[in-house]
N, C-alpha and C positions, 0 to 999 in steps of 0.2 A: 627308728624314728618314723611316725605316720607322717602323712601329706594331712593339714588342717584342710576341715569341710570348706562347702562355702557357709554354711551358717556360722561354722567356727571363726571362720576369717571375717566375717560380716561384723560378730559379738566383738571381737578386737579391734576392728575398727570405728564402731561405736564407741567404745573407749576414749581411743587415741583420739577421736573429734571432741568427744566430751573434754576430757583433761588440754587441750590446747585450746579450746574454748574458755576453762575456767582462765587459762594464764593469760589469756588475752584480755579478758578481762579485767584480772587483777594488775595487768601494766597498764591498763589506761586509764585505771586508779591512782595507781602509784606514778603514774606520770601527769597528771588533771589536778589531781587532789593531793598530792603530798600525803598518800597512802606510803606506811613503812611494813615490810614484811620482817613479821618476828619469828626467831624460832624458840620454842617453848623449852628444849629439852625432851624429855619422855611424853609430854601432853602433846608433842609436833608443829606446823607450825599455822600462824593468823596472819591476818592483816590486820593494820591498827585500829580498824575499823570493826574488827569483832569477829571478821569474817573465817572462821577456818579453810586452811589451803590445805590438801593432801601431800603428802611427803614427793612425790611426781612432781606435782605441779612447783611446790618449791623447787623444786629440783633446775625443772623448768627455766624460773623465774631467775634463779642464782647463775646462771649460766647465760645470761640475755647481755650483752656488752653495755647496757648501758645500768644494771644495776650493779650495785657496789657496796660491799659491808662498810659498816662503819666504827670497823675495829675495837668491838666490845665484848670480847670473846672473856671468857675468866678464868681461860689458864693456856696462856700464853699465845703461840701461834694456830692456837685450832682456831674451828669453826667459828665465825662472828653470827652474834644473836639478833641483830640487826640488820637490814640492809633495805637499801635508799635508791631510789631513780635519780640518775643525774644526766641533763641537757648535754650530748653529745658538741660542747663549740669547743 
């Protein structure tokens, strides 16, 4: 296993700002605007807004405590294709 450069480490972390930037964004979408993120299947996943999100950044987003599927999954207990911001009261 090498030790990463500093420019290697620098490229990674340009990344990781980039992709928590997109998510931040897209929560105060979907918290503002009653933005829903969808997941496509194989085409991945959007915002209802048109906006493609990277499989990261869903990732991201589905893991935030205050987003929530909205249980529309189409076979059974998997993955929901949907999911929603809901006000923490």
């Amino acid at each position: 296993m090498s030790i990463p450069t500093p420019q290697a480490m620098q490229k990674i972390n340009r990344r990781l700002d980039r992709e928590r930037r997109q998510a931040e964004r897209a929560l105060a979408a979907m918290r503002a605007r009653g933005v829903t993120l969808q997941h496509l299947g194989h085409d991945g996943w959007r915002l209802s807004n048109g906006q493609h999100i990277s499989s990261t950044v869903a990732h991201i987003l589905t893991f935030d405590r205050n987003v929530v599927a909205c249980g529309d999954s189409l076979f059974g207990p998997e993955l929901s294709r949907t999911w929603r911001w809901v006000d923490p009261e």
